[in-house]
C-alpha positions in Angstrom: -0.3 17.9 44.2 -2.8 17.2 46.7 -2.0 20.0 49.1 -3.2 23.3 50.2 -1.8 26.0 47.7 -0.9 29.3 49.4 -0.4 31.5 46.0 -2.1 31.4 42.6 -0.4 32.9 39.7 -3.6 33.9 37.4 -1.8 33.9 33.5 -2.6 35.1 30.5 -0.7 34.7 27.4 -0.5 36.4 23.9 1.2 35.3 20.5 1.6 37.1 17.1 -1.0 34.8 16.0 -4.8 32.9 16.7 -6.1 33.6 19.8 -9.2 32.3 21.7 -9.7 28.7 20.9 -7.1 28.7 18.6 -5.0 29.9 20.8 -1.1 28.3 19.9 -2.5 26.4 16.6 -0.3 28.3 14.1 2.9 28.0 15.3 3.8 31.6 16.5 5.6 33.0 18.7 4.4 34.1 22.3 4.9 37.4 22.4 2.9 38.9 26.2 2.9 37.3 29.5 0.9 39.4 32.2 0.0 37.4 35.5 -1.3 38.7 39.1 -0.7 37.0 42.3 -3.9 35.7 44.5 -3.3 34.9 47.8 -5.9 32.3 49.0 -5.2 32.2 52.7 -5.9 36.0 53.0 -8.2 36.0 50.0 -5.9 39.8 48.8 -5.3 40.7 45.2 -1.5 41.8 44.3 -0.3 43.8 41.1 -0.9 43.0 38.0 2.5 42.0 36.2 3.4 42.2 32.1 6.1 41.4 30.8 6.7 42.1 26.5 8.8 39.4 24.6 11.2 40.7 22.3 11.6 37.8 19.1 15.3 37.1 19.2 16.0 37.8 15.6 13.8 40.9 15.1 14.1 44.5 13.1 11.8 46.2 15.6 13.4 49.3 17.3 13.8 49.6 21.5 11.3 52.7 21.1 8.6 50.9 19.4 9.1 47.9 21.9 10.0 50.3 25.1 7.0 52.6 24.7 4.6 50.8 27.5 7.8 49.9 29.2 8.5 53.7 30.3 4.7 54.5 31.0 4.3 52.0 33.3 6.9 50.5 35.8 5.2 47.2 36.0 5.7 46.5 32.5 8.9 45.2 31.2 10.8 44.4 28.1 12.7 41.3 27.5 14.5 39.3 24.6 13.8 35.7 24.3 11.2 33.2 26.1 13.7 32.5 28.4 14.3 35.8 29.6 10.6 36.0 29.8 10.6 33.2 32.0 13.2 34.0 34.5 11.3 37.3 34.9 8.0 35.5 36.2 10.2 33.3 38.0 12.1 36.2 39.8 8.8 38.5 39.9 6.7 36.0 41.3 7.8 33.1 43.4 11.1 34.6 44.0 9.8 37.5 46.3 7.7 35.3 48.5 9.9 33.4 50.3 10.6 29.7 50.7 8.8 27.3 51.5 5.8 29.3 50.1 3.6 27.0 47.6 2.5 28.9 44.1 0.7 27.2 41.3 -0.3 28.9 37.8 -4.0 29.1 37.2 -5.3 30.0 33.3 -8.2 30.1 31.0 -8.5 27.0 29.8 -5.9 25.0 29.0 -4.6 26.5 25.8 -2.5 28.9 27.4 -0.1 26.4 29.1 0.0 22.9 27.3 -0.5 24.8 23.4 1.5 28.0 23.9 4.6 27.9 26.7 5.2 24.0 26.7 5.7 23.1 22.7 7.4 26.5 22.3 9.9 26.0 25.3 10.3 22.4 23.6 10.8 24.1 20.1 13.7 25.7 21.8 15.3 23.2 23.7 14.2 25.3 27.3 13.1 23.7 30.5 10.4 25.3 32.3 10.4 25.6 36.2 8.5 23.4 37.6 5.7 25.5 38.4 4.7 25.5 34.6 4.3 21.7 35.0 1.2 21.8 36.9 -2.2 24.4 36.8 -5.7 24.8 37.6 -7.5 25.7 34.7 -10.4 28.1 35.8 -12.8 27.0 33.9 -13.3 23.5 35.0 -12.8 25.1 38.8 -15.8 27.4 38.1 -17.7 24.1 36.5 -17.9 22.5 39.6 -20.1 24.6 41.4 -21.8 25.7 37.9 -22.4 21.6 36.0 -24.5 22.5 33.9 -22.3 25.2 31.9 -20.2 23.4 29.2 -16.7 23.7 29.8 -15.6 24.5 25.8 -18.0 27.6 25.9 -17.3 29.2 29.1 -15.4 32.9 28.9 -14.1 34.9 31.4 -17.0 37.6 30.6 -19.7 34.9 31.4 -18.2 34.0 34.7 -17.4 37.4 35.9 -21.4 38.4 35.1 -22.5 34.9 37.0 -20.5 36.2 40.4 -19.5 39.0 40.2 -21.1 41.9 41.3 -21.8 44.6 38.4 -20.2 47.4 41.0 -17.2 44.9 42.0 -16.7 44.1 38.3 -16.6 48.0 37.3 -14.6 48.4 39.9 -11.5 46.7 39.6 -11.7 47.1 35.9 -9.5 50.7 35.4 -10.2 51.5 31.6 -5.9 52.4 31.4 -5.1 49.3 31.3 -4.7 46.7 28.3 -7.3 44.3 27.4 -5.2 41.5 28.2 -4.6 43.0 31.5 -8.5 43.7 32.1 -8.9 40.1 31.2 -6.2 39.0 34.1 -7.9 41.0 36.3 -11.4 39.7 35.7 -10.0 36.2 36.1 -8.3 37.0 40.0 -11.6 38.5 40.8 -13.4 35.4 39.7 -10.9 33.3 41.7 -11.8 35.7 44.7 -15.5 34.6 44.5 -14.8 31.3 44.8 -12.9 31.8 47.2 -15.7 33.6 49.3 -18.9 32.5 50.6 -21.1 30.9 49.5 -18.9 28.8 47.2 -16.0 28.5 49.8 -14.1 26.6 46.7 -10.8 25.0 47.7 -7.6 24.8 44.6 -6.8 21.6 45.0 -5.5 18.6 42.1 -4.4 20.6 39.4 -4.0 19.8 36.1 -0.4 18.1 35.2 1.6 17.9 32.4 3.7 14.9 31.8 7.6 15.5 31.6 8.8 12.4 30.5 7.7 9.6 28.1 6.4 6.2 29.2 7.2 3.1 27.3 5.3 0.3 27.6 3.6 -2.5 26.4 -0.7 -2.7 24.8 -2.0 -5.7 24.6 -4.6 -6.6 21.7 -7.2 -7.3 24.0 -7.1 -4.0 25.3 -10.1 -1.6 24.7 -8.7 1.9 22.9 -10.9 4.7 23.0 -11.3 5.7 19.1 -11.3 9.5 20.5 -8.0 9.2 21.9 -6.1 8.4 18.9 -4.1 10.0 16.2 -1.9 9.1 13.1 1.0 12.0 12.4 2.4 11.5 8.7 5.7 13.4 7.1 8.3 12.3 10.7 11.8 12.2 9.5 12.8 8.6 9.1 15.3 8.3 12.1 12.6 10.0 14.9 11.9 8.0 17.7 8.8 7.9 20.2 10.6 10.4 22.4 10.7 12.5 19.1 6.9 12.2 18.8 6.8 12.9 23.0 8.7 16.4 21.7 6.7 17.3 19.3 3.3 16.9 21.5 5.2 18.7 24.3 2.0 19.7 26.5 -0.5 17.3 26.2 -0.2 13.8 28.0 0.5 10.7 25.8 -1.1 7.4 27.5 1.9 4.9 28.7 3.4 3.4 25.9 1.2 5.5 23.3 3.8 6.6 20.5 4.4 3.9 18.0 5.9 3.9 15.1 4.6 2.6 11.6 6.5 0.2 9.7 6.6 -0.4 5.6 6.3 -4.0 4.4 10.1 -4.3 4.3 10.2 -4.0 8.4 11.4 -0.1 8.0 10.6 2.9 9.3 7.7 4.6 7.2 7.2 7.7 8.2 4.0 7.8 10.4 3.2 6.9 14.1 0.2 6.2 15.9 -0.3 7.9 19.4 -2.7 7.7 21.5 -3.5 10.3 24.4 -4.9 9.9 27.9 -8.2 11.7 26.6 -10.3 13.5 24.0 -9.8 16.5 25.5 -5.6 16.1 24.7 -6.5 14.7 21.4 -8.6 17.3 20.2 -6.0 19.8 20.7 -3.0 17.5 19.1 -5.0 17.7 16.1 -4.7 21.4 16.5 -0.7 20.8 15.5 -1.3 19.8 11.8 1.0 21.0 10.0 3.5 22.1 13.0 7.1 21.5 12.8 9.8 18.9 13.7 12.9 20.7 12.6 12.4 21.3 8.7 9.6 19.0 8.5 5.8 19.3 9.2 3.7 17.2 10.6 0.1 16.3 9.6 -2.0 14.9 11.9 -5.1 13.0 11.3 -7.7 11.0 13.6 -7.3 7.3 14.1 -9.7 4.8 15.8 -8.3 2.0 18.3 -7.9 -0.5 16.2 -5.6 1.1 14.2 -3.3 2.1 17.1 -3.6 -1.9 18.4 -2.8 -3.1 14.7 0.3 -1.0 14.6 1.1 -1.6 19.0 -0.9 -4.4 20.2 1.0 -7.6 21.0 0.1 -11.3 22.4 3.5 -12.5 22.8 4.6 -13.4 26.3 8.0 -13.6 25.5 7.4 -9.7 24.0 6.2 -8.7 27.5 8.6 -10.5 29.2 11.3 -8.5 27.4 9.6 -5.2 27.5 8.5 -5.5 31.3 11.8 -4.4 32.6 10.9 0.2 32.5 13.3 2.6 32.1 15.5 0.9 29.5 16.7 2.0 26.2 15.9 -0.5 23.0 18.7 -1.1 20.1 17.5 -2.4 17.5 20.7 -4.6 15.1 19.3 -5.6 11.4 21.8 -8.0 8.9 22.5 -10.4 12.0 24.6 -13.5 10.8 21.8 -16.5 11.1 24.0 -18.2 13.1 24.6 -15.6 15.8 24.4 -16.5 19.5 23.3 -14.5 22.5 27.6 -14.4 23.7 28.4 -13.5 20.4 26.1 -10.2 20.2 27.1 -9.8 24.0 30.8 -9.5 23.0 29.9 -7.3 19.8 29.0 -4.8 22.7 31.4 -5.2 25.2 34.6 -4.9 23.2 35.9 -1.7 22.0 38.1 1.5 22.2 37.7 5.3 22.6 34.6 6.8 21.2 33.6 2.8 20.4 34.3 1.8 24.4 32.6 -0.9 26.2 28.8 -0.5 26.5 27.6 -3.3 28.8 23.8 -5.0 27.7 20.9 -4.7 30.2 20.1 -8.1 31.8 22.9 -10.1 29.9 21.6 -12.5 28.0 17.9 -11.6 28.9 18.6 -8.4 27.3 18.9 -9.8 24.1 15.4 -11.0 22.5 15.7 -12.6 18.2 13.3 -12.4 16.0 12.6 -15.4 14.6 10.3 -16.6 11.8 7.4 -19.2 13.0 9.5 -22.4 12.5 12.0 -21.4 14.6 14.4 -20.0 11.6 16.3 -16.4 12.6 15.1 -13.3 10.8 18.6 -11.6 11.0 16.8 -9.1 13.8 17.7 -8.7 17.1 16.2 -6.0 20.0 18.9 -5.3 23.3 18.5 -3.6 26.3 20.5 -0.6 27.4 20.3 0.4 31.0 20.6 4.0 30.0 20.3 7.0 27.3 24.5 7.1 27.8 25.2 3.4 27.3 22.6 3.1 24.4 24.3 6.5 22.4 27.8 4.7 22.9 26.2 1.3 21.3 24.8 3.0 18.5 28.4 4.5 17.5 29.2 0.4 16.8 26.8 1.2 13.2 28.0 -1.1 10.9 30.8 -3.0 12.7 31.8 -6.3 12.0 30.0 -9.6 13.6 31.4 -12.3 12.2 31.6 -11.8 8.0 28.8 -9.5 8.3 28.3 -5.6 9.1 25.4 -5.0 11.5 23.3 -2.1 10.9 21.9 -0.5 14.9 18.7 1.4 14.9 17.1 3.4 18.5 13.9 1.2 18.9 10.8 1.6 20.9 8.4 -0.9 22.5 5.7 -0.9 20.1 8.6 -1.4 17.4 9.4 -4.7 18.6 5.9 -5.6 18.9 5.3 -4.6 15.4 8.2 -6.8 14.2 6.9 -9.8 16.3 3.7 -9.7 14.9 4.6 -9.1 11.4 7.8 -12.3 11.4 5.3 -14.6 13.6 1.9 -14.0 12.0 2.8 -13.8 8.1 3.2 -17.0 6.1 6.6 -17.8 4.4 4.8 -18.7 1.1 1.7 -16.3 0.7 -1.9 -18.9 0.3 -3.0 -18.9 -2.9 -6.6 -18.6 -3.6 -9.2 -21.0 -3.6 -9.4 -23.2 -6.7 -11.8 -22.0 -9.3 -13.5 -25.1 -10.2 -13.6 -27.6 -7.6 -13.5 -30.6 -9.8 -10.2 -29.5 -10.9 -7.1 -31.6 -9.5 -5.0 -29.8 -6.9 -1.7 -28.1 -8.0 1.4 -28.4 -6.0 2.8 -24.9 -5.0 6.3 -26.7 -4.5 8.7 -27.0 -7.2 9.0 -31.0 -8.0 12.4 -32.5 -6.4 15.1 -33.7 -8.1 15.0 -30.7 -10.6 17.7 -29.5 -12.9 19.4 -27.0 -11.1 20.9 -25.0 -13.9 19.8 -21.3 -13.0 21.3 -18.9 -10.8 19.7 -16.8 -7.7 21.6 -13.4 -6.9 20.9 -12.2 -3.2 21.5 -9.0 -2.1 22.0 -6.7 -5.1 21.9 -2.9 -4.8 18.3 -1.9 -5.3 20.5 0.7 -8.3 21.7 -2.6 -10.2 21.0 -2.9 -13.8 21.4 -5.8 -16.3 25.2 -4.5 -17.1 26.1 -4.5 -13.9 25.1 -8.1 -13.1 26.7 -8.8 -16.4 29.7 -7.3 -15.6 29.5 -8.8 -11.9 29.4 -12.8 -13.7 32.1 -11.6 -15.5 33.3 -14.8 -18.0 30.1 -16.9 -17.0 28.2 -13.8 -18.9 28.6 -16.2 -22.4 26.8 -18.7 -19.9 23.4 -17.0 -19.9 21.0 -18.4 -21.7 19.5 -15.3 -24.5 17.3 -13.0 -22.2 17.4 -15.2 -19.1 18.3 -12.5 -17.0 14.9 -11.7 -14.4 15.0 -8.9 -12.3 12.6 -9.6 -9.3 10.5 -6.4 -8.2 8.7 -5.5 -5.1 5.0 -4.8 -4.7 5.4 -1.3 -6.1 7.6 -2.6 -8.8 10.6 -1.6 -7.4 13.5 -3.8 -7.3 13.9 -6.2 -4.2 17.8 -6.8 -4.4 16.6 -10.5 -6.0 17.4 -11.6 -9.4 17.2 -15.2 -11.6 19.9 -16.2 -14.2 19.1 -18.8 -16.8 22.4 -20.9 -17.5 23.2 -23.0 -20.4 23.8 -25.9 -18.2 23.6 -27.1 -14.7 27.5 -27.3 -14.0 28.3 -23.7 -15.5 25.6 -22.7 -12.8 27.2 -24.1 -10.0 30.7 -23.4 -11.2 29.4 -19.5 -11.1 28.1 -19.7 -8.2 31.3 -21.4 -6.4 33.5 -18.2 -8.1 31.4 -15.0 -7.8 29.7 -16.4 -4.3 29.9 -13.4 -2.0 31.8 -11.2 -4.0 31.3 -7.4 -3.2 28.5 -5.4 -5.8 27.2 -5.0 -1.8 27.9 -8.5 -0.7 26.1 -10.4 -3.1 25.1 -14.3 -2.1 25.0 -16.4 -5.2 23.5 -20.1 -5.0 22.2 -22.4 -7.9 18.6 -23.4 -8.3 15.8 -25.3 -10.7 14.0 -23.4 -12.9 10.7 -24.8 -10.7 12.2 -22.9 -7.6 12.8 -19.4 -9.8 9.3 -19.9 -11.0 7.6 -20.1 -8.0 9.3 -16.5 -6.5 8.7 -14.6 -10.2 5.4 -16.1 -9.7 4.5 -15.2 -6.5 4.0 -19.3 -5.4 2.0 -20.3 -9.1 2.6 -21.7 -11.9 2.9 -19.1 -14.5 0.9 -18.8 -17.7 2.5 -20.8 -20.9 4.6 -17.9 -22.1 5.8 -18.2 -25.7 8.0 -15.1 -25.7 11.5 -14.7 -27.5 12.5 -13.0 -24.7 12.4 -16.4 -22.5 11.6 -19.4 -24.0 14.3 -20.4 -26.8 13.2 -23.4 -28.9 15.4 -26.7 -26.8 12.5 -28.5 -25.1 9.1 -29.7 -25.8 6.2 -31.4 -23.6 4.6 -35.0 -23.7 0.8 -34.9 -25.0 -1.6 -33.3 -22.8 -4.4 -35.5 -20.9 -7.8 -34.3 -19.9 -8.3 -32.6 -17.0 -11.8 -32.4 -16.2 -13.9 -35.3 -16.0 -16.7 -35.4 -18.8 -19.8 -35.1 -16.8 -18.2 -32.1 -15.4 -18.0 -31.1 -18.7 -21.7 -30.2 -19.2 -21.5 -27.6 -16.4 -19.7 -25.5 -18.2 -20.6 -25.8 -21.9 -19.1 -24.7 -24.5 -15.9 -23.7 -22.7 -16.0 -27.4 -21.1 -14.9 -29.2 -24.2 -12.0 -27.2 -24.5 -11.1 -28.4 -21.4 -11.8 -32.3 -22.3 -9.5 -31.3 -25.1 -7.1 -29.0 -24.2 -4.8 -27.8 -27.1 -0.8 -29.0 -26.7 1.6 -26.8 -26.2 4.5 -26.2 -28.5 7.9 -26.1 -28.0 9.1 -24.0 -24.5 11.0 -24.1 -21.5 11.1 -26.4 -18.9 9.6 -24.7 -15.9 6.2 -24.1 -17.5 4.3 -27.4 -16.2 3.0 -30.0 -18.8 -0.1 -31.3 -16.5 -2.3 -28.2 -16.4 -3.9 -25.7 -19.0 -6.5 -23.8 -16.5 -4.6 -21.3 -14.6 -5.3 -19.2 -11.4 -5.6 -15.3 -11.1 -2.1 -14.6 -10.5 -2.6 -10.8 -10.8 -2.3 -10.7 -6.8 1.3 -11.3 -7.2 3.9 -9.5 -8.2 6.6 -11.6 -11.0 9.6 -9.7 -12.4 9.2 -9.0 -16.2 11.6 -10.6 -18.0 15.3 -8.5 -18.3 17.6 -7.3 -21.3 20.1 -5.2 -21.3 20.2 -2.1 -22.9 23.0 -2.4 -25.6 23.0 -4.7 -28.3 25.4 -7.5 -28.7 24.9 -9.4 -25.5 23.0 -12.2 -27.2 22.2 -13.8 -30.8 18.2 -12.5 -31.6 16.4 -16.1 -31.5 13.8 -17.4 -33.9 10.1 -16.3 -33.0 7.7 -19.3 -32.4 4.5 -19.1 -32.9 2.1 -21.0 -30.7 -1.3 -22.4 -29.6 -2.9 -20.2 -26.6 -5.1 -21.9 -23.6 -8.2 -20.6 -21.6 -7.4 -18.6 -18.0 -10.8 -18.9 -15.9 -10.9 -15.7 -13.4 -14.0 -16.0 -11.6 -16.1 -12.6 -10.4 -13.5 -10.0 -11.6 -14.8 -7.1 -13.1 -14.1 -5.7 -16.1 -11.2 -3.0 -15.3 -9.8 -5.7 -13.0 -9.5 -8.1 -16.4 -7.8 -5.4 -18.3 -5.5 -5.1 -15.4 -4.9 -8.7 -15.6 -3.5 -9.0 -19.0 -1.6 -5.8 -18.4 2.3 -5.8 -19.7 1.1 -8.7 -22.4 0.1 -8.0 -25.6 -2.3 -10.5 -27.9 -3.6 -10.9 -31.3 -6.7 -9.7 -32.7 -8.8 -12.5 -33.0 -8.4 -13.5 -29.1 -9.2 -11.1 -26.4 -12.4 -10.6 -23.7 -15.5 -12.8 -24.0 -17.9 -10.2 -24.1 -21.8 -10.0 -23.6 -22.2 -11.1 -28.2 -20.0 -13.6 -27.5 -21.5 -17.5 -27.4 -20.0 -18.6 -23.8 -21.5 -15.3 -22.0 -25.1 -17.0 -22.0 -23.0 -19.7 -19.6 -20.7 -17.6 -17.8 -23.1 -14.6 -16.6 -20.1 -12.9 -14.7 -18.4 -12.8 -17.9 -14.8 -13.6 -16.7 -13.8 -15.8 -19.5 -10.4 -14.7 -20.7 -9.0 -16.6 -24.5 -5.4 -17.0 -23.8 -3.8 -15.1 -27.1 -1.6 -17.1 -29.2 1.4 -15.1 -28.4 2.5 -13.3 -25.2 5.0 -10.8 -25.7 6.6 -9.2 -21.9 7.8 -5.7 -21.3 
């Protein structure tokens, strides 16, 4: 709004609550509205207007709420913000005719973007349109006053800088209400600038955004750290237009609401949003703790690079997708790998009653896959709606049918898709491992050998509930198959389960004759595929070879290793002494199972990762109790790991006495200073 205004409205609001600068930060209830009309063209003063808001579900009596009501005809009493509303509407802008410009003018900006805008929001209202744009007084007065900081400027210290003491006492009745004096103050001020010398013109108010622009960051984009946010505790199926809500007031840069994902690609429960300045960010982190629905919201500061990490993107093919505004983003998960851009256009465009036709944005350049580096399909997909209508009726297809598979359809937002880019296109499909310890040492493949025996079983898909019995159960007669305790649950990286498990079979045709029968078959659509021990190694492992384990619980006594050569060369030997001659003569291992490597004793950290302890079920009589083996132990190397790290390290295994920690009175600490020498115990027992 760049044109003359004819009216201002000055405003003043009260709550049950904070006031001054923390005005609207608890969360009550706006309770006093009192305005007075200033006409700037013939620089006069109307009445001052109040109107009292009445909580819609409150014990108060009409007398208690009605006393200022019948004392003064220019206060009212109404129920509801709404009502409240309508009467400044009707009061104000109604009686002056059309065609007759008014804009609100306030103390600060509290009044209007952290009291009438989140509340109306709170309660599914629309404000008039005059509510959507104000001068804020104080930065008016600033401009012909710089030197006076905005933050600390009060309507007492204006009024003594123009005002005249005799004007000031003058149109200050002492009958009236504080928050009435203060409106009063405030129209005189306006008044002042209105007259000479100042000869101040309202012009370019303040706005407040209505809508919500998506959009696309790029990570070469500079983000202001004071600009950005994190909100923690959002319900899991909010969207950016959610987070847009719950800031209702203050403007949100284009494209400034993303949402945080876990390491499984969902939702996490955070956002990142970043606002068009300090000022607006300052006074979203007055909402900690506000509410969306039954939840609160905390809000925190964030820098820049935390908002690109989260919404920052360098894919063209991203911005190509995302450059097409005003669209609505689906998001399908459990795509069959094989599924084509007709395929998911005719998922859409079929249908009945509430599941009708819903037509895709674009047609086939609606439709962007998410695809792994090498060109492999993630089972993602992101499609383009042209509207909110056609996007709700798409949604209602939730776990329909594509081809032998249900798909699962989530409301997306653009920094979503950018988020599930970056993770599928930066991440590695087998994580590095580290650096070798000793350089002399020969390289270890992190890929299982070919030609292996293929006589183990890898279940797909489980319920993340699943226990041993029910997998037992699921195998049904192939459960006499198993070898004893060869069941291994696979875990995530907080040890939950990650719908993976490994099944030791007797033999290699049992395992694929299991797989051919139970293949598919419904726990929650379980895939089922043989495997070499090598290839269930390397996932329990987390891509290394795993320590020689000599536990009942997995290695039954049926195969044994060829003799051991030497590994390191013996003028490399002397670099390390004493722990060096070990290594020229490493001890052989006894009897154990086959995917335990014969060609290395000195082991990596494999902390970093995350193997599945070995599995059992919980009743007896699955499996005849095997013969315990005793065994020779070997040397692990971790280089520069403290001392709680090393405890964590041999964590979940328990060793005999006379092995342990190389400690400072040990003979190899005068040779290894960062004392990270670990003696392999002779027995390691999983739990």
């Amino acid at each position: 709004m760049t044109a003359q205004v004819d009216y201002l409205a000055v405003l003043f609001t009260t709550t049950s609550g904070a006031s001054g600068d923390l005005l609207g930060s608890d969360e009550t209830e706006l309770e006093q509205l009192v305005w007075q009309l200033v006409d700037l063209k013939n620089k006069k003063l109307g009445k001052v207007n109040e109107v009292l808001i009445r909580p819609e579900h409150s014990d108060l009596t009409e007398d208690c709420l009605g006393e200022r009501e019948d004392s003064e005809e220019s206060v009212s009493t109404v129920t509801g913000l709404e009502n409240a509303i309508n009467q400044v509407q009707t009061v104000s802008v109604g009686s002056l005719g059309a065609g007759t410009s008014v804009c609100v003018c306030t103390d600060g900006q509290l009044h209007i973007r952290q009291v009438l805008h989140p509340e109306a929001a709170g309660k599914n209202l629309a404000l008039p349109e005059c509510f959507n744009s104000f001068f804020d007084l104080r930065k008016e007065f600033r401009k012909h006053f710089p030197s006076v900081d905005t933050k600390s400027l009060e309507v007492q210290y204006m009024a003594e800088c123009i005002l005249t003491t005799e004007k000031h006492s003058k149109d200050t009745p002492s009958k009236d209400t504080h928050t009435a004096l203060q409106v009063q103050t405030m129209a005189n001020i306006v008044l002042a600038l209105l007259l000479e010398p100042l000869c101040h013109t309202f012009s370019n108010p303040e706005r407040v955004t209505e809508k919500f622009e998506s959009g696309t960051c790029s990570k070469m984009e500079r983000v202001c750290d004071n600009t950005v946010i994190r909100a923690r505790g959002l319900p899991w199926q909010s969207s950016d237009q959610d987070i847009a809500r719950f800031f209702r007031g203050l403007n949100i840069a284009k494209g400034g609401a993303a949402l945080c994902l876990n390491a499984q690609g969902r939702r996490n429960g955070e956002a990142m949003v970043r606002f068009i300045s300090e000022e607006h960010r300052d006074m979203a982190l007055q909402r900690h703790k506000h509410h969306m629905g039954n939840r609160y919201i905390e809000v925190y500061k964030a820098t820049g690079e935390d908002f690109l990490k989260i919404a920052g993107g360098t894919s063209s093919e991203v911005a190509l997708f995302l450059s097409r505004e005003d669209q609505v983003i689906v998001r399908m998960r459990g795509l069959p790998f094989t599924a084509t851009p007709d395929q998911v256009l005719a998922f859409f465009s079929q249908g009945e009653g509430p599941k009708e036709a819903c037509p895709v944005s674009g047609d086939k350049d609606g439709i962007l896959f998410v695809r792994f580096p090498d060109g492999r399909p993630t089972g993602d997909a992101f499609v383009l709606f042209a509207s909110e209508e056609h996007a709700q009726c798409a949604l209602r297809k939730h776990k329909d049918i594509l081809g032998k598979r249900y798909i699962e359809l989530f409301k997306s937002t653009a920094a979503e898709v950018q988020q599930v880019l970056n993770r599928y296109t930066s991440a590695p499909l087998i994580p590095v491992a580290p650096a070798p310890l000793v350089s002399m040492l020969p390289s270890v493949s992190l890929l299982p050998s070919p030609g292996g025996v293929r006589d183990c079983l890898r279940l797909r898909g489980l319920p993340y509930t699943a226990t041993i019995e029910d997998i037992l159960a699921f195998l049904g007669e192939y459960t006499h198959d198993i070898r004893p305790h060869g069941v291994h649950m696979v875990v995530n990286q907080q040890g939950r389960p990650s719908g993976d498990c490994f099944i030791q079979m007797r033999s290699a045709e049992r395992a694929f004759s299991a797989s051919q029968r139970v293949h598919k078959q419904v726990i929650r659509y379980v895939e089922v595929f043989p495997c070499s021990a090598e290839e269930m190694g390397l996932v329990l492992m987390g891509g290394l070879s795993p320590p020689p384990c000599k536990s009942r619980r997995l290695s039954p006594p049926s195969y044994s290793f060829p003799p051991i050569p030497s590994i390191m060369p013996a003028e490399a030997a002397g670099l390390f002494p004493p722990i060096g001659q070990v290594l020229l003569s490493p001890r052989p291992l006894g009897p154990g199972h086959a995917y335990y490597p014969a060609s290395t004793q000195l082991y990596m950290n494999y902390t970093a990762y995350y193997p599945s302890p070995p599995g059992s079920p919980n009743t007896i009589g699955y499996y005849p109790s095997p013969t315990p083996l005793p065994s020779p132990g070997g040397v692990v190397r971790m280089h520069g790991l403290a001392y709680k790290e090393l405890l964590n390290t041999i964590q979940g295994y328990q060793y005999a006495t006379e092995d342990g920690l190389v400690h400072a009175h040990a003979n190899m600490h005068d040779h290894d200073p960062s004392r990270t020498l670990l003696t392999q115990p002779k027995e390691w027992v999983c739990f």
